[in-house]
PyMOL CGO cylinders between C-alpha atoms (Angstrom):
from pymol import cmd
from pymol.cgo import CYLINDER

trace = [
    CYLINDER, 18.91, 5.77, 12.14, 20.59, 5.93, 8.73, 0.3, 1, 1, 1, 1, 1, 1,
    CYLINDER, 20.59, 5.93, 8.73, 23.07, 8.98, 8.69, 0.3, 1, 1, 1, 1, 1, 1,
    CYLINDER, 23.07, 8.98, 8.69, 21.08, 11.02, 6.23, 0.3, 1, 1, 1, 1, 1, 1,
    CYLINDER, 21.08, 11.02, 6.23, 17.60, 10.11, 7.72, 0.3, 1, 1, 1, 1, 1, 1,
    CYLINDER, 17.60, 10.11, 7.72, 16.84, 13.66, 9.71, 0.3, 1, 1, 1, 1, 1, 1,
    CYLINDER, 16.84, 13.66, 9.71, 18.26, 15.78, 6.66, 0.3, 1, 1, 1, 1, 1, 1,
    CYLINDER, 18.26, 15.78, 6.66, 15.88, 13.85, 4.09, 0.3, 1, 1, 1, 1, 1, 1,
    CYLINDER, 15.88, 13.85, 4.09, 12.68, 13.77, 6.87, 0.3, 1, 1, 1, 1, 1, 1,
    CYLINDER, 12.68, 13.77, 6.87, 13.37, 17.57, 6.80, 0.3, 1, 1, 1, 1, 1, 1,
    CYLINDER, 13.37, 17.57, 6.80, 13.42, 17.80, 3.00, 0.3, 1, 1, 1, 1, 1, 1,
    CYLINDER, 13.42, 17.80, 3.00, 10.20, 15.84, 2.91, 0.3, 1, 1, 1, 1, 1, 1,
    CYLINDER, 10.20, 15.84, 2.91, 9.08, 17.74, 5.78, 0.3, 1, 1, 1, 1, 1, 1,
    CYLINDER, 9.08, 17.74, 5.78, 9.35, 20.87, 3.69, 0.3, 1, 1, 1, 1, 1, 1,
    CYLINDER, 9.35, 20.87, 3.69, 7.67, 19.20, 0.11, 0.3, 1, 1, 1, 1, 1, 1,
    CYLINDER, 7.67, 19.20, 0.11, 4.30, 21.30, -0.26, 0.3, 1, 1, 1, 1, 1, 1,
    CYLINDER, 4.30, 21.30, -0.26, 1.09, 19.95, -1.25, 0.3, 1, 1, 1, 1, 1, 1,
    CYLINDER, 1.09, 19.95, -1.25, 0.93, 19.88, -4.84, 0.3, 1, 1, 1, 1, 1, 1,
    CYLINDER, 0.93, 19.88, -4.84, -2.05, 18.93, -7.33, 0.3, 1, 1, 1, 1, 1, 1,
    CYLINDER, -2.05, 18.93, -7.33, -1.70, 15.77, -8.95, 0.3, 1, 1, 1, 1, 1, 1,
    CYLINDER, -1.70, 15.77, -8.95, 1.24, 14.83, -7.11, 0.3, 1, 1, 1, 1, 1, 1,
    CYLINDER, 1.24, 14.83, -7.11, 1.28, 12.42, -3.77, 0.3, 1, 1, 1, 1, 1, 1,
    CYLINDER, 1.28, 12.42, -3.77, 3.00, 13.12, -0.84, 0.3, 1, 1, 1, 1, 1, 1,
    CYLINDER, 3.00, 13.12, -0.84, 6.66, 12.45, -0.62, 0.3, 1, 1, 1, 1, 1, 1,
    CYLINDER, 6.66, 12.45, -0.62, 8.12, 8.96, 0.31, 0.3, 1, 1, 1, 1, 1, 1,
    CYLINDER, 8.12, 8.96, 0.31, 11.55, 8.33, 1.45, 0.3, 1, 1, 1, 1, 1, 1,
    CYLINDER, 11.55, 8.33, 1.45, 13.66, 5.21, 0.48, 0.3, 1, 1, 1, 1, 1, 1,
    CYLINDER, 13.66, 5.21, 0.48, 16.55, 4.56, -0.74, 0.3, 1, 1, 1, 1, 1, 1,
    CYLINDER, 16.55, 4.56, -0.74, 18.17, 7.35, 0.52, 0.3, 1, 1, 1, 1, 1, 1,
    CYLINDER, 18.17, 7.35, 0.52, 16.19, 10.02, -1.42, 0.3, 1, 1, 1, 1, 1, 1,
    CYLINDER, 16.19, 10.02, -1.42, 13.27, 11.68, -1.21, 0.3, 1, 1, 1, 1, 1, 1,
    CYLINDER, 13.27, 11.68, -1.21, 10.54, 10.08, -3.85, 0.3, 1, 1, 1, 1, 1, 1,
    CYLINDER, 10.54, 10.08, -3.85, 7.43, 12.15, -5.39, 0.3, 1, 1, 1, 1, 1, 1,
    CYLINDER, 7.43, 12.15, -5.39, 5.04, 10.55, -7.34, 0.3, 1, 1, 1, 1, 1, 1,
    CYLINDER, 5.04, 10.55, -7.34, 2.65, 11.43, -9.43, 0.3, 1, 1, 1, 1, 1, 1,
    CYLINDER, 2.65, 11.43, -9.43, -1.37, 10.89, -7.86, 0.3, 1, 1, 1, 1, 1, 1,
    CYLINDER, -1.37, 10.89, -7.86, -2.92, 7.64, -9.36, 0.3, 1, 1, 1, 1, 1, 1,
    CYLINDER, -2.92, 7.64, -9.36, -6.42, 9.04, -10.45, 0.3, 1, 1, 1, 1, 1, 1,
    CYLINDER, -6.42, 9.04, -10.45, -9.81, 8.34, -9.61, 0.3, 1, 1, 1, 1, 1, 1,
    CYLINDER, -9.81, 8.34, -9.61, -9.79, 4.30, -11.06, 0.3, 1, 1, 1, 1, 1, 1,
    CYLINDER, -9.79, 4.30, -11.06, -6.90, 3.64, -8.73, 0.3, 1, 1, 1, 1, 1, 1,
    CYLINDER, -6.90, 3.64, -8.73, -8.33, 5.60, -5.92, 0.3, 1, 1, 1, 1, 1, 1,
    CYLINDER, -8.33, 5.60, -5.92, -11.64, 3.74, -6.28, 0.3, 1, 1, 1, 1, 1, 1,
    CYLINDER, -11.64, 3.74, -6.28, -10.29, 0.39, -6.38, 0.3, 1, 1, 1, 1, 1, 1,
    CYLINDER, -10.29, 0.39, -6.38, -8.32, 1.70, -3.06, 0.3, 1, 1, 1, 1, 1, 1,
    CYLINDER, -8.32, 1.70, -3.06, -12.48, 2.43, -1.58, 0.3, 1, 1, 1, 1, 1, 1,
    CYLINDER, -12.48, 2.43, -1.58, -13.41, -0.94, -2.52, 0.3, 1, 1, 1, 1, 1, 1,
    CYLINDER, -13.41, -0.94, -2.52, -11.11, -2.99, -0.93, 0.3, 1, 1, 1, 1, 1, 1,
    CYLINDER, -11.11, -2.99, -0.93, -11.21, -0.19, 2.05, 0.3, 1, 1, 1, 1, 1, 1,
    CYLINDER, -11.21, -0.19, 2.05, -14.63, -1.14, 3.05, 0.3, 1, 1, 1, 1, 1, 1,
    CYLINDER, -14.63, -1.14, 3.05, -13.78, -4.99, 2.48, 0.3, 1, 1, 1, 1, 1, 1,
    CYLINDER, -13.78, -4.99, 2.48, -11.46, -4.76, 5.05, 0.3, 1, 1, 1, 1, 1, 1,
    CYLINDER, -11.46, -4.76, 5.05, -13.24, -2.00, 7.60, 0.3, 1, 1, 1, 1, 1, 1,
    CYLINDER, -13.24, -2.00, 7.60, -16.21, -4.32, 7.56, 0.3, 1, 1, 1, 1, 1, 1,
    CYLINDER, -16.21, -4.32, 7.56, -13.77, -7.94, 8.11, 0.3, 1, 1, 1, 1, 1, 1,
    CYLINDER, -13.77, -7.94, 8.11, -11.92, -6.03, 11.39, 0.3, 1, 1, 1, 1, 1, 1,
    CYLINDER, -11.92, -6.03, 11.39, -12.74, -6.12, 14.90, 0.3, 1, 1, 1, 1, 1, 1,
    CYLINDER, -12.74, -6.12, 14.90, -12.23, -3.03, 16.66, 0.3, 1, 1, 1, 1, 1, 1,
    CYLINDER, -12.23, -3.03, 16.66, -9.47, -1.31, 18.11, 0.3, 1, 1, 1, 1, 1, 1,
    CYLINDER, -9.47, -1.31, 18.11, -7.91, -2.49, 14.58, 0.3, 1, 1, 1, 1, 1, 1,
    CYLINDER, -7.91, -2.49, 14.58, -8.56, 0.09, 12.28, 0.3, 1, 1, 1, 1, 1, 1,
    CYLINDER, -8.56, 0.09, 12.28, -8.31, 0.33, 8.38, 0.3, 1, 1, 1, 1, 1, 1,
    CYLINDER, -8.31, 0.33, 8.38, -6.37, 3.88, 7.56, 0.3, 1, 1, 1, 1, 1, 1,
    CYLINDER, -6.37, 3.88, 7.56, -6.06, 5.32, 3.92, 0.3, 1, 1, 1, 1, 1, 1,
    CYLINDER, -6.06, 5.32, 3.92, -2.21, 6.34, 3.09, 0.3, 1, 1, 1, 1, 1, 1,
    CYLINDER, -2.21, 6.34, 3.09, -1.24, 6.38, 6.58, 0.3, 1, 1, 1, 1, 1, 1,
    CYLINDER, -1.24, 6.38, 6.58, 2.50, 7.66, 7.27, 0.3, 1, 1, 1, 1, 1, 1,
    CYLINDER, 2.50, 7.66, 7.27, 4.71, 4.69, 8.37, 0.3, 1, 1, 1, 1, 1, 1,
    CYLINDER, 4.71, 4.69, 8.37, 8.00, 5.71, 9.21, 0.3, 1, 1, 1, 1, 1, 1,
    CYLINDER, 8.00, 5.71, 9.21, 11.15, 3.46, 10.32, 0.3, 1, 1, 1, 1, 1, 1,
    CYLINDER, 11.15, 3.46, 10.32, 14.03, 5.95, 10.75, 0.3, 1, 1, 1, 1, 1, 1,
    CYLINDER, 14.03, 5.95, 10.75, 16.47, 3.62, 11.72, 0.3, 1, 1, 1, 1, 1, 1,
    CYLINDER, 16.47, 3.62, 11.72, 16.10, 1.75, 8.16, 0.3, 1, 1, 1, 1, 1, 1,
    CYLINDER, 16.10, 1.75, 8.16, 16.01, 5.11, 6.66, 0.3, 1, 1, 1, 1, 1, 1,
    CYLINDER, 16.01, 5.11, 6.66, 12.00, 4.65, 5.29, 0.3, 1, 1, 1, 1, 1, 1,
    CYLINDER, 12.00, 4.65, 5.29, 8.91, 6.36, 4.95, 0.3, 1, 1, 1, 1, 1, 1,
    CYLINDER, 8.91, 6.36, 4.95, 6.24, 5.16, 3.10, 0.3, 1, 1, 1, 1, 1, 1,
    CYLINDER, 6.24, 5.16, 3.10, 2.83, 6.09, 2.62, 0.3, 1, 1, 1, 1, 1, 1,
    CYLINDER, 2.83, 6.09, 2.62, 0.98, 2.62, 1.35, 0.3, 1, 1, 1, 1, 1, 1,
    CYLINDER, 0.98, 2.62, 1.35, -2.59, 2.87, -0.11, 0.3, 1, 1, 1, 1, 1, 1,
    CYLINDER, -2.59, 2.87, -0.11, -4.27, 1.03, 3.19, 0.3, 1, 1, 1, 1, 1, 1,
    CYLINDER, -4.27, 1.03, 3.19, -3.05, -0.40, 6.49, 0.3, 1, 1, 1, 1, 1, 1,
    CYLINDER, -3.05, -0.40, 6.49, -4.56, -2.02, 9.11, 0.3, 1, 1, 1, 1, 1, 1,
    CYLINDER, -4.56, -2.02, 9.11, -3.08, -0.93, 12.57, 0.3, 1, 1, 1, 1, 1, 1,
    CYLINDER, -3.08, -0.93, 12.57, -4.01, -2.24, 16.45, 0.3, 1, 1, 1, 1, 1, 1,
    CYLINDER, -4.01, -2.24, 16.45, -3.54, 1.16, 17.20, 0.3, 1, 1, 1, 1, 1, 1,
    CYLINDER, -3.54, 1.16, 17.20, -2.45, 4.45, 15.46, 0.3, 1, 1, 1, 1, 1, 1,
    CYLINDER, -2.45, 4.45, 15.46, 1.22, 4.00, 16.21, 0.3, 1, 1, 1, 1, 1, 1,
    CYLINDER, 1.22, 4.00, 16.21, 1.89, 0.44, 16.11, 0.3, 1, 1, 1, 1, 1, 1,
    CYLINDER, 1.89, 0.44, 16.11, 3.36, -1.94, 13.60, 0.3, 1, 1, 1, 1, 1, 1,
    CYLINDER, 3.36, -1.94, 13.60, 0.51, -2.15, 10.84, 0.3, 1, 1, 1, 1, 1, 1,
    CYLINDER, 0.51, -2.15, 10.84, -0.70, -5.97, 10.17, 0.3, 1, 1, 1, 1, 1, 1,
    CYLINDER, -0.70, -5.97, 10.17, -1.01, -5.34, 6.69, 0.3, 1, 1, 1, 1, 1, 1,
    CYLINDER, -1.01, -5.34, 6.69, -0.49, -3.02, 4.02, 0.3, 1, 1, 1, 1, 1, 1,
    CYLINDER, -0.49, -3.02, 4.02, -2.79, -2.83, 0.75, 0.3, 1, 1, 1, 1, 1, 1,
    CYLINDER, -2.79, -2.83, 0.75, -0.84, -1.36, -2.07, 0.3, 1, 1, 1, 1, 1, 1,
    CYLINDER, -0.84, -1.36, -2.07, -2.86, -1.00, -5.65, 0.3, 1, 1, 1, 1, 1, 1,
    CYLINDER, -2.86, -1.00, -5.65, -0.35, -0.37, -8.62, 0.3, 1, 1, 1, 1, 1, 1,
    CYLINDER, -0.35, -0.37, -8.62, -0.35, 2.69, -10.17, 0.3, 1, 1, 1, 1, 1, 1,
    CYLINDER, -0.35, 2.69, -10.17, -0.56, 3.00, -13.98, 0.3, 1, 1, 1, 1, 1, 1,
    CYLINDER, -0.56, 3.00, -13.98, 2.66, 5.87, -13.45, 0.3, 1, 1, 1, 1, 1, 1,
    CYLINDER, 2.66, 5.87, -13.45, 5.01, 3.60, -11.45, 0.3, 1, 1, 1, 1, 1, 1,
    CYLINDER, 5.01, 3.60, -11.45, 4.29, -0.58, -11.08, 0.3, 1, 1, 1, 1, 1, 1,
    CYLINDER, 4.29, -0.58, -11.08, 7.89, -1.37, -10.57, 0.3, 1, 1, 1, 1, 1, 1,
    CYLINDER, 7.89, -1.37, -10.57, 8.06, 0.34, -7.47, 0.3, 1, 1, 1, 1, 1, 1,
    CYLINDER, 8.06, 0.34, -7.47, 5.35, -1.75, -5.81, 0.3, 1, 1, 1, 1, 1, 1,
    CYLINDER, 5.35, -1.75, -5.81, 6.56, -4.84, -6.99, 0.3, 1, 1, 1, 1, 1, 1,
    CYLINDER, 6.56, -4.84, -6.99, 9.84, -4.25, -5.92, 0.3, 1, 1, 1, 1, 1, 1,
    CYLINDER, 9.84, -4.25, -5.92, 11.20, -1.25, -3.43, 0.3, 1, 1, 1, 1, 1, 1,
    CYLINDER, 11.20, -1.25, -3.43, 8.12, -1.66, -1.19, 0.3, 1, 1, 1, 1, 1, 1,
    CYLINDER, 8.12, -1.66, -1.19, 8.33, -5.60, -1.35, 0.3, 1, 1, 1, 1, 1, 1,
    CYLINDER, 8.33, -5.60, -1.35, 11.78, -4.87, 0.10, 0.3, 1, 1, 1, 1, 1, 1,
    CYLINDER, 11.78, -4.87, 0.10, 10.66, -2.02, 2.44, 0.3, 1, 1, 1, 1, 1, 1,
    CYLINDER, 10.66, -2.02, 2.44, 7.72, -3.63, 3.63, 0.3, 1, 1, 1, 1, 1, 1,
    CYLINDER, 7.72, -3.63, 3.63, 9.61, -6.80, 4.47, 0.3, 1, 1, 1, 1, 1, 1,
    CYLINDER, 9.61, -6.80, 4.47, 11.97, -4.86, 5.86, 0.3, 1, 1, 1, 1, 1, 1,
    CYLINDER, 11.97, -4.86, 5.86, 9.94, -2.63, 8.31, 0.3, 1, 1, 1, 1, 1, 1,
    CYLINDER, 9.94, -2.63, 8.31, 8.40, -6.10, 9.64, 0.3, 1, 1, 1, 1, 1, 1,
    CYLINDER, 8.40, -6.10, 9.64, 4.98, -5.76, 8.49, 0.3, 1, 1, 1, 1, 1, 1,
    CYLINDER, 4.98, -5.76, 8.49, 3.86, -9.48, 8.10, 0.3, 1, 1, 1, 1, 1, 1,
    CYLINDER, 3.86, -9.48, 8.10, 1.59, -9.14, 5.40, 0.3, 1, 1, 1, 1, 1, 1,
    CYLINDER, 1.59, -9.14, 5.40, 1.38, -7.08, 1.73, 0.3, 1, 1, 1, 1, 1, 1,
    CYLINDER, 1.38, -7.08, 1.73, -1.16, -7.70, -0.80, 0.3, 1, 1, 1, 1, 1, 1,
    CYLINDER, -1.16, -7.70, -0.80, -0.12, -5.72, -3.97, 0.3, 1, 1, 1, 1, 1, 1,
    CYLINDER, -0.12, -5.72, -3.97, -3.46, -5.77, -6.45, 0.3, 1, 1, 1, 1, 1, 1,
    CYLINDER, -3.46, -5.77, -6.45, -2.59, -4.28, -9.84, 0.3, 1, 1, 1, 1, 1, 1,
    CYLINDER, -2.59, -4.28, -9.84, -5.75, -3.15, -11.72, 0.3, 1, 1, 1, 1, 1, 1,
    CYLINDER, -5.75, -3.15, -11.72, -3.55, -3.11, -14.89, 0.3, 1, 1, 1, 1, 1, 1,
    CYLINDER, -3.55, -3.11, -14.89, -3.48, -6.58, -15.40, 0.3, 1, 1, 1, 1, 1, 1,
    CYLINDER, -3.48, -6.58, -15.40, -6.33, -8.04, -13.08, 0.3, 1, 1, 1, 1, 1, 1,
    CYLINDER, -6.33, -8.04, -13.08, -4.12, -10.15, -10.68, 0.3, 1, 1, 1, 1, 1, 1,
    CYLINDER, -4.12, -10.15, -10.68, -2.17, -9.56, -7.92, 0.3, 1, 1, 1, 1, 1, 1,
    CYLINDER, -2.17, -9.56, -7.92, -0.04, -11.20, -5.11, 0.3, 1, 1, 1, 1, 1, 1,
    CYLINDER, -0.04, -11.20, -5.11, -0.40, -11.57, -1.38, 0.3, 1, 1, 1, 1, 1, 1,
    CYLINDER, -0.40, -11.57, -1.38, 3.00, -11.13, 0.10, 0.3, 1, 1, 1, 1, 1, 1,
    CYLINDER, 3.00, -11.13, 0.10, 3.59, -13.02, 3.68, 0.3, 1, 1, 1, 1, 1, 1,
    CYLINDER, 3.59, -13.02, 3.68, 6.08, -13.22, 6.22, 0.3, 1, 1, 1, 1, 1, 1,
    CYLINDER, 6.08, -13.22, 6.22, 8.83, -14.50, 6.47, 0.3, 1, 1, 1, 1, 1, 1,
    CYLINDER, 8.83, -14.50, 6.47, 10.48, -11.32, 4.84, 0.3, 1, 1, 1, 1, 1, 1,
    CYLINDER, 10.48, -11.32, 4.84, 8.05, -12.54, 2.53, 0.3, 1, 1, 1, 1, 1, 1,
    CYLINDER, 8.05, -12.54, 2.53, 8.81, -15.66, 1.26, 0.3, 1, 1, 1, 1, 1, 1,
    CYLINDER, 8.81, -15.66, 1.26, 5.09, -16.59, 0.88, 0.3, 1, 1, 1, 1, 1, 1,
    CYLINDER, 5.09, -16.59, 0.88, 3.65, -15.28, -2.12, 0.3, 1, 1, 1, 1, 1, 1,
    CYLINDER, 3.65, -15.28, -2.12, 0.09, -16.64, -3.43, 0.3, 1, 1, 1, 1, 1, 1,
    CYLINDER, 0.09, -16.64, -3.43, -1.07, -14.93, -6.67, 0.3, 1, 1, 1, 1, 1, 1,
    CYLINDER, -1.07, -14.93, -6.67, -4.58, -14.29, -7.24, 0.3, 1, 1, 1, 1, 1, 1,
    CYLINDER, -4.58, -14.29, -7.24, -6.46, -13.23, -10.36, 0.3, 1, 1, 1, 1, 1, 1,
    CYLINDER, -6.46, -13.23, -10.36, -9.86, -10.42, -10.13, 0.3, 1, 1, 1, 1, 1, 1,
    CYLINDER, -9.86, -10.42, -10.13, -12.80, -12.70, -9.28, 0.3, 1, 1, 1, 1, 1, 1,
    CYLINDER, -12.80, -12.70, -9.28, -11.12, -14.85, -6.82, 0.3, 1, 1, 1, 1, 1, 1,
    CYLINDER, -11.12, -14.85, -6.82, -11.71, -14.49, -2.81, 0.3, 1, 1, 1, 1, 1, 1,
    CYLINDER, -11.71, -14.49, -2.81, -8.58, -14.16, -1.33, 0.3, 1, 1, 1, 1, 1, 1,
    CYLINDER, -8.58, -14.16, -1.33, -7.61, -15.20, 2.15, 0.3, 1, 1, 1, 1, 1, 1,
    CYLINDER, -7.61, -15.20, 2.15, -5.13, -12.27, 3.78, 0.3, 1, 1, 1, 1, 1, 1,
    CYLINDER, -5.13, -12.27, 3.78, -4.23, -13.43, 7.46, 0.3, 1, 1, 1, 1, 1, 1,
    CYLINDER, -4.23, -13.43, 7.46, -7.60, -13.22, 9.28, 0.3, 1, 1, 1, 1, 1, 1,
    CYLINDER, -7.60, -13.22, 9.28, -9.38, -11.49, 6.75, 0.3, 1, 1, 1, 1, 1, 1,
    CYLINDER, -9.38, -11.49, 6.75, -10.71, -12.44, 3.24, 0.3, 1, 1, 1, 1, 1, 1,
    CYLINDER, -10.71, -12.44, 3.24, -11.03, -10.11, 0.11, 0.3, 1, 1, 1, 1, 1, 1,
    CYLINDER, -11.03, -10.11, 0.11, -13.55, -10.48, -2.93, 0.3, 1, 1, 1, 1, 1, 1,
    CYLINDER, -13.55, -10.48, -2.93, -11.94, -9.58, -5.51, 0.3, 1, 1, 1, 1, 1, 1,
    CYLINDER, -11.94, -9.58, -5.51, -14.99, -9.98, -7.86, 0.3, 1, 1, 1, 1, 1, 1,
    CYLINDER, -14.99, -9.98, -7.86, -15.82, -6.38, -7.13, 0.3, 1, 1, 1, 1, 1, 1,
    CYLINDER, -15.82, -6.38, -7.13, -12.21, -4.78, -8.61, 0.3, 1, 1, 1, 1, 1, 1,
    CYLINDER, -12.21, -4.78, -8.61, -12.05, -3.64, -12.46, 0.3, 1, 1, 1, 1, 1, 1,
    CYLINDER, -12.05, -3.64, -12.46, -9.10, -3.54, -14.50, 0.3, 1, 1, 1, 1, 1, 1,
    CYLINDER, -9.10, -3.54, -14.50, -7.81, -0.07, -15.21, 0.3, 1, 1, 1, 1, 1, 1,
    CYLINDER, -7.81, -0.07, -15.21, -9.16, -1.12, -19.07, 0.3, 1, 1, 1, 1, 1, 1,
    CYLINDER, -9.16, -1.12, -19.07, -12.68, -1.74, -17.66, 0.3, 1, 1, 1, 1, 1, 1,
    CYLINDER, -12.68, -1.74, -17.66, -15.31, 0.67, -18.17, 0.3, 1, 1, 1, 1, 1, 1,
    CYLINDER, -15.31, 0.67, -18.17, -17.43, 2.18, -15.91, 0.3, 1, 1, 1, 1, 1, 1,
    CYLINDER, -17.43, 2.18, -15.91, -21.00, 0.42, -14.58, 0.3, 1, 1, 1, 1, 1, 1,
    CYLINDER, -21.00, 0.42, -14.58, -23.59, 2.35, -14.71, 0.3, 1, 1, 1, 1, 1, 1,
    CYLINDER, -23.59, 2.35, -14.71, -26.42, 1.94, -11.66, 0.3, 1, 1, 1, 1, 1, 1,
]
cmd.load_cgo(trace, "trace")
């Protein structure tokens, strides 16, 4: 554990739920708030959500922002999706879909953190631009980019992206 990790856990700890604002994150050792993505990012989150909940076999499990904590690196991160064996092992995968507020960190503190905290596989999907990149291990050296419209392989599982929309897209009506 990281010297400062139980002081800034307790600082998160002590965050309140705030409108508009996602739940604290810990890296680099500070506490991180962020402002919530909105409703295009959250629905791109729901569309790959079901993608995935209908690819797994049980007793993996797709969970939206799930709390993954790894004291002794010092981290806790809340990504978009994960798929976990069980509630508190190691997740398999991560889903994280750039927010319009703060791409950088996506593309490079959780690359990093992710690695870090051994989870094998990362695809980062960034609505702004319509690609994205499917991080794999080791410490993830593989990277395969992708573009909306293409079906994606992510370990066991494969993605459509033909159903995403750019952030500049606008709605479809029924």
């Amino acid at each position: 554990m990281t010297d400062d990790s139980p002081a800034l856990r307790a600082i998160a700890d002590l965050v309140p739920a705030v409108p508009d604002v996602r739940a604290p994150e810990i890296a680099d050792g500070m506490v991180h708030l962020a402002l919530a993505p909105g409703p295009q990012h959250d629905a791109t989150v729901e569309l790959i959500r079901r993608q995935l909940a209908a690819r797994i076999e049980s007793p993996e499990r797709v969970y939206s922002d799930p709390l993954l904590e790894a004291p002794l690196l010092g981290l806790l991160r809340r990504p978009d999706l994960a798929v976990l064996p069980a509630p508190a092992a190691r997740p398999l995968l991560v889903v994280e879909v750039v927010s319009p507020h703060s791409p950088e960190t996506d593309y490079h503190a959780k690359v990093r953190d992710y690695a870090a905290m051994g989870i094998p596989l990362y695809p980062l999907v960034d609505p702004r631009l319509g690609t994205g990149i499917v991080h794999s291990e080791p410490d993830y050296a593989g990277r395969r980019n992708f573009a909306f419209g293409d079906v994606i392989t992510v370990g066991p599982w494969t993605l459509d992206t033909g159903v995403l929309r750019t952030y500049s897209d606008e709605p479809r009506t029924a």
